[in-house]
N, C-alpha and C positions, 0 to 999 in steps of 0.2 A: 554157260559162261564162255564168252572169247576175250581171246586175252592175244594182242596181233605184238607180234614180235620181230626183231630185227637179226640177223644173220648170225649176229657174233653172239646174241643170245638165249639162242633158242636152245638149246641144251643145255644152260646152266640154269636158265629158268625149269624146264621139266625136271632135271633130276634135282634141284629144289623143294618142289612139288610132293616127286615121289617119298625124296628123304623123309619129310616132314610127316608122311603117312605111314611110313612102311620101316624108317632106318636104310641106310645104306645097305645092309643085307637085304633086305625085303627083296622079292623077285614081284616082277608088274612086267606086263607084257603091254606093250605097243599093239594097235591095232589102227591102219592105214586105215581111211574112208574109202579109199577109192583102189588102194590094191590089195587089201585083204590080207595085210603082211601080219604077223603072229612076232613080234621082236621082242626082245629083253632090251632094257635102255643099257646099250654098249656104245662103242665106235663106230656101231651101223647107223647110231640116229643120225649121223650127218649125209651120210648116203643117203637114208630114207627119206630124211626133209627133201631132197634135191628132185626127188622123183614122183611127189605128193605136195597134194593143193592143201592137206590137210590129215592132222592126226589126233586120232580120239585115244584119251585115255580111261581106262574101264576099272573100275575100282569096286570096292565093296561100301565104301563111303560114299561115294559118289560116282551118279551111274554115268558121265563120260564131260571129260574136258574136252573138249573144241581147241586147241591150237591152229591158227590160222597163219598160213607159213605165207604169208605177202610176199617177201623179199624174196623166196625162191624163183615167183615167176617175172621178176623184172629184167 
């Protein structure tokens, strides 16, 4: 699944996502394609977008969302 998003909502879409899975408590870990980061969806996911063409989210439902972060490299 990709699902291309726009700057201002790329975090309210994913913790959308997670909520809908997991509840606002749920703990879901971030996993960067390309640096291998291990994150909790905090106040880092806006750093992490800036620094990554792309972030996969790894679930038990489903084995990984594509967010494709465009806007970061323009």
């Amino acid at each position: 699944m990709r699902v291309e998003l726009d700057s201002v909502g790329t975090e309210m879409v994913i913790n959308e996502f997670v909520n809908s899975l997991y509840g606002e408590e749920g703990a879901v870990q971030l996993i960067s394609g390309l640096h291998g980061l291990n994150l909790k969806i905090d106040k880092q996911l806006s750093e992490v977008c800036m620094e990554a063409d792309a972030i996969i989210i790894e679930t038990s439902s489903i084995k990984a969302l594509t967010v494709w972060l465009n806007s970061w490299n323009n």
